[in-house]
N, C-alpha and C positions, 0 to 999 in steps of 0.2 A: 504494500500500500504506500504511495505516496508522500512523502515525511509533510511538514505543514510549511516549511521555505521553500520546497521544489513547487506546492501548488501554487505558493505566493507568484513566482519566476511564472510559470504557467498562465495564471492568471491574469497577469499584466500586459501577456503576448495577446490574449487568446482574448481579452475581453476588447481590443482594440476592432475586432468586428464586429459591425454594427447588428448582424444575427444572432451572435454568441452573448451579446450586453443583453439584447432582450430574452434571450433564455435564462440566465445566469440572474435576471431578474425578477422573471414567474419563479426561479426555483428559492428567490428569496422570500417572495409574498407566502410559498409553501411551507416554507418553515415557519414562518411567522404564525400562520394559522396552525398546524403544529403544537408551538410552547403557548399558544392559547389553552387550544385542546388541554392540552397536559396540565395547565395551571387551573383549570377548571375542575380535573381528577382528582386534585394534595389532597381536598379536603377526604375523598371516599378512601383510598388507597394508602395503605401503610408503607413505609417504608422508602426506599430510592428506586421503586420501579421506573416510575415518570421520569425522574432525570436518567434513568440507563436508560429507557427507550427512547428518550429524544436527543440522545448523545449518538444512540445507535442510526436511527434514523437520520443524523445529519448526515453524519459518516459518509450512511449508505447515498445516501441522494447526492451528495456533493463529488462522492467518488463517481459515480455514473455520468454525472454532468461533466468532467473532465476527460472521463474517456469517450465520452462522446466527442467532447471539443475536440482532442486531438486525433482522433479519427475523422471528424469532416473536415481536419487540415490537411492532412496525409493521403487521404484519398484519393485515386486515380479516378475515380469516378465524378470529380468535381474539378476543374480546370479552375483558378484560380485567375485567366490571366485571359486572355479574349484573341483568338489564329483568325484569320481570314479562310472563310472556309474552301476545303479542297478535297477535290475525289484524288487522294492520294493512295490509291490501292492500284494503278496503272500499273505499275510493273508485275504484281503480284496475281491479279484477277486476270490480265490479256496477255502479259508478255508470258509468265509464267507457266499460265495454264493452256495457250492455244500456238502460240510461235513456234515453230520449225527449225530445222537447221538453218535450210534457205535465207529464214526472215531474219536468225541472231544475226547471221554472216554479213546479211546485207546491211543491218542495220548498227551492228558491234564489231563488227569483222572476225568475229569469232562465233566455235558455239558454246552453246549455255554450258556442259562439260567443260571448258576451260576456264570458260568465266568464273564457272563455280571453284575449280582450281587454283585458280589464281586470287581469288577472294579469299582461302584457306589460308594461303601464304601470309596474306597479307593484313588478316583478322586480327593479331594480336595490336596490330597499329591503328585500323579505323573502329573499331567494337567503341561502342555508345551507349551510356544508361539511359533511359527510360525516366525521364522528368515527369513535375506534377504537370509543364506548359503542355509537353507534347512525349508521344512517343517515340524514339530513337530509329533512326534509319537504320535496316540491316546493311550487317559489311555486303551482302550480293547487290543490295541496290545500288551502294554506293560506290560500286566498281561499277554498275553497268553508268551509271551517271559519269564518270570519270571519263567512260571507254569513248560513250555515245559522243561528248564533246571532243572527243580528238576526231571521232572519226567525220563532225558534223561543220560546219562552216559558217552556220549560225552563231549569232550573238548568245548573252547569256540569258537576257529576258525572252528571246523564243523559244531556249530549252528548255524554261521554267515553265513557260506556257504549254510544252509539248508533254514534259515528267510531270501537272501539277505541284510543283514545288516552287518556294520562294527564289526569286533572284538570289538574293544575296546566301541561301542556301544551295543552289548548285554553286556560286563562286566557292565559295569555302570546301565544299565538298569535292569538288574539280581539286584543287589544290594539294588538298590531302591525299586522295587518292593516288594523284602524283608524286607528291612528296615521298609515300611510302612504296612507291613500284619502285622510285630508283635507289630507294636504301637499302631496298629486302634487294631486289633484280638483278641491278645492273652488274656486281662482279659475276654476276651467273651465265646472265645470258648474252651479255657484249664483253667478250672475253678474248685474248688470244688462246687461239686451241696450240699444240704442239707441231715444231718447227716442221716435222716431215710429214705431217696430214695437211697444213697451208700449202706447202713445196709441190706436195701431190696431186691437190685442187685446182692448183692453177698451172700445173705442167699440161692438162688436159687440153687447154687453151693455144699450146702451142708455143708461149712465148720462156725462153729457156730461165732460169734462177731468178725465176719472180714469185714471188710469195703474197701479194697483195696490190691493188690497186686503190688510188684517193684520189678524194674528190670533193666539190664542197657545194652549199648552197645558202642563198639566203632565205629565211625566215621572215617574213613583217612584221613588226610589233608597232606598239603606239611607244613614242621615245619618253625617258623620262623630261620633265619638263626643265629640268636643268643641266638636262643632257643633249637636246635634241639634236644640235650640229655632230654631237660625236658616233650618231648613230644613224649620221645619211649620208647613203653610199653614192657610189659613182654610177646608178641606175634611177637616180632621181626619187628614192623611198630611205625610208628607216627599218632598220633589219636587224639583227644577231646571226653572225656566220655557223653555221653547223659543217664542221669538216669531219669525214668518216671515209674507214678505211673496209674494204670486205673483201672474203676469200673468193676463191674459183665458183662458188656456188650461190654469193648472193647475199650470205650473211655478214653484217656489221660486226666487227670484233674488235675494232679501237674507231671512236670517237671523240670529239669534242665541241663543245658549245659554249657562247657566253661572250665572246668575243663580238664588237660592234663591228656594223657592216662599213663602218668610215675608214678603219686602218686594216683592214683586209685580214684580219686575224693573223696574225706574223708570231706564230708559237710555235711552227712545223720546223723541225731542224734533225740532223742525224741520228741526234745522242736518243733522240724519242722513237727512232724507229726499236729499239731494245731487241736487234736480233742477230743470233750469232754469223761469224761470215762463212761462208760458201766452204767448208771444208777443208779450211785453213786455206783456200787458196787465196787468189790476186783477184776474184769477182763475187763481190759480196751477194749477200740475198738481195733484192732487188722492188723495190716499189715503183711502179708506174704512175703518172703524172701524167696534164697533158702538158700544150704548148705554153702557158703561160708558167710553169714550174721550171727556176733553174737548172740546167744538167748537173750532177753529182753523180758521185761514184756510187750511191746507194739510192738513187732515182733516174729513172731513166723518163724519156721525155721525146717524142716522136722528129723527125728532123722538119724546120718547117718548109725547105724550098727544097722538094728530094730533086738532086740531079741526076742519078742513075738507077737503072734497074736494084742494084743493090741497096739502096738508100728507099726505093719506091716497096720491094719485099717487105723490109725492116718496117715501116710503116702503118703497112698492111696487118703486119700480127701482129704489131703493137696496138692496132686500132682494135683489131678482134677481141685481144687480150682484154685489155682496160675497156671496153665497151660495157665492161661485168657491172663495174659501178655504176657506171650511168644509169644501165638497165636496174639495179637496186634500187637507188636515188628514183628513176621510175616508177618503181610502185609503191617505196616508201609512201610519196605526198598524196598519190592517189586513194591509197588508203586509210592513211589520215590526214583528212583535208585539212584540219587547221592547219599545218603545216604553211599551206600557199595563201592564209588570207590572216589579215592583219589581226592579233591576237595582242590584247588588252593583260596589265598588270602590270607586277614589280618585277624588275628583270632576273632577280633570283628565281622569280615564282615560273617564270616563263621559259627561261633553261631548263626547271624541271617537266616543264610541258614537253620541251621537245624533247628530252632523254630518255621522256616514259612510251613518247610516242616510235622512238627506234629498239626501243627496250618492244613494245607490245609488237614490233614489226618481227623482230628476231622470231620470237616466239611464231607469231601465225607462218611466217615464213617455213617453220623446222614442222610445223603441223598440217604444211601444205592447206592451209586456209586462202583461195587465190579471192582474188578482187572480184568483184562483180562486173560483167561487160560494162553495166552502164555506168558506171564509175570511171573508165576508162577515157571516155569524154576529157574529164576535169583536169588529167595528165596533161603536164607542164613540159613544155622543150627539154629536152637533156640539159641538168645543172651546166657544163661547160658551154652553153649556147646563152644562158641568160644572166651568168654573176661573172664577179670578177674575181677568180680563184688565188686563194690566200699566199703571201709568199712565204716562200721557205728560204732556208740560211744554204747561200750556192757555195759553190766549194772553193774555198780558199787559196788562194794562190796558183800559180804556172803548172805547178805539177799539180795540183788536184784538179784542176781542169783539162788538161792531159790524159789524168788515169782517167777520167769520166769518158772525155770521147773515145780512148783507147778499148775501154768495153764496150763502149756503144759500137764500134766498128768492130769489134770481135763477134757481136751478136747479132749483127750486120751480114758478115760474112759467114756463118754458120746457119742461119735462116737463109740466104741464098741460096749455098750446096744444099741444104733439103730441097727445095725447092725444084733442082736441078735434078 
């Protein structure tokens, strides 16, 4: 029971509603009537019955009016606090109970088995209580809210209008859900795999000790307001460079984002390529670039004016080769259109937009989740046709310029003789 300072504490809170003053006020006129009662008994009744039974009866009454009060506080049954009202049961009653493969893919770019997989991952980070205002969104909805804005091109008040949900509820909710794809995800799934499965992947391609192809693109964003000249490029927009690198088969396994589209992202340099050389010999592994990438001995970079069948070969497979990304970079945006349309926020918040969105690509990509035809449409020029690709650190001095064209004319003339 109740000590008599907890109720005092209680009662101070609790009689502050103007419901609970008027109850709290019948139950005082009850008593009152009560030690009438009783005083009208003294004279028939021997003893302290009257005062034990009106001791008891407070007791009892005043205990009941307390747990009453704290019970229509607590109560999920009583909203203390006024929603705008919403058929928020969309995902649960249509998407849930009648959607297909077909309609997740086209509409999440995935299906509901992954989504629901990836919402497991990543449960410990979005899981929500259940307030007296409103009930907590599940971690599945709040992935598929996540997904639907990457993969959608709309603003945030048409998504809220599309989910029944608050604006400022899908922002926050977008956010998070990004925030925790790329905490849990990204050393998982945009990864370097192992030196002789890259070497293998893109030896298929034809072009000899290349291990990866890069390549970059711009993103739109709204700039910050005291940033805006640092973040508009040489394309007449405001952007954040996303450069990324992928194997023979398509998948992203080093990227980087964050960099403004004014200074061209200038952070590509050897030391970052992190791979060992070609078998101790004099031709290291190899990354493909195209023409706006200085020659280096660990990039190679197509010739731009070929004068001979030898220089026109070389070319050729280098075109085939490195085509890989492009083609990547291809379905990346198409799949998640924010990507190609100007995206709102703080630019921390927006770096993680786009990392979750090559982080969610990896993924459908290894699950053979392909695009829908009509999506195809919205596919952008090949990055190298519309940005201006980042520079990298060229190779320093006489002889590293040297050893650079020296392998390039080694891989020159060795794509020739096959060819022959």
């Amino acid at each position: 029971m109740p000590s008599s300072r907890n109720r005092c504490c209680r009662k101070s809170v609790l009689l502050k509603q103007p419901l609970l003053a008027s109850v709290f006020e019948n139950v005082n006129i009850i008593l009152n009537c009560i030690s009438v009662l009783q005083r009208q008994r003294e004279g028939e009744d021997a003893g302290d019955y009257s005062t034990e039974f009106l001791d008891s009866t407070n007791t009892i009454v005043q205990t009941v009016f307390w747990t009453v009060a704290e019970w229509s506080l607590t109560s999920s049954r009583q909203k203390l606090s006024w929603c705008y009202p919403r058929w928020s049961r969309w995902f649960h009653d249509t998407v849930l109970q009648y959607w297909d493969d077909k309609q997740w893919i086209e509409n999440f770019r995935m299906t509901r088995q992954m989504l629901f997989e990836i919402a497991d991952v990543l449960r410990p980070y979005l899981m929500r209580r259940d307030t007296v205002k409103c009930s907590a969104i599940p971690v599945e909805e709040r992935v598929a809210i996540g997904v639907y804005f990457l993969e959608s091109r709309s603003c945030y008040r048409t998504i809220a209008h599309v989910l029944q949900k608050g604006t400022s509820t899908i922002a926050s909710v977008v956010v998070e859900v990004c925030l925790a794809i790329e905490h849990t995800l990204l050393k998982e799934e945009v990864r370097v795999v192992g030196f002789n499965k890259m070497l293998s992947s893109m030896r298929k391609h034809g072009f000899p000790h290349c291990i990866r192809a890069v390549d970059s693109s711009h993103v739109p964003i709204t700039p910050p307001k005291k940033e805006v000249q640092a973040y508009y490029n040489r394309k007449s927009f405001h952007s954040i460079l996303l450069q990324a690198a992928c194997d023979g088969d398509g998948i992203f396994f080093s990227m980087l984002a964050g960099h403004s589209g004014e200074n061209g992202g200038r952070h590509t340099n050897s030391g970052e390529s992190n791979v060992p050389t070609w078998g101790g010999g004099s031709i290291p592994p190899l990354i493909l670039g195209d023409g706006a990438y200085p020659l280096c001995n660990w990039l190679m970079k197509p010739y731009a004016i070929p004068r001979n069948d030898r220089e026109r070969h070389y070319n050729k497979f280098f075109n085939w080769t490195r085509n890989i990304v492009e083609r990547a970079f291809g379905r990346l945006k198409p799949r998640f259109c924010r990507l190609s349309v100007c995206t709102e926020g703080h630019i921390q918040n927006v770096n993680s937009i786009i990392v979750s969105a090559v982080i969610l690509h990896n993924i459908c990509e290894k699950k053979k989740h392909f695009i829908p035809d009509e999506d195809t449409e919205f596919q952008n020029t090949p990055p190298t046709a519309e940005i201006d690709v980042p520079d990298v650190e060229p190779a320093r001095g006489a002889t590293d310029r040297m050893e650079a064209e020296a392998i390039r004319s080694a891989i020159a003339n060795y794509l020739l003789t096959r060819v022959k």
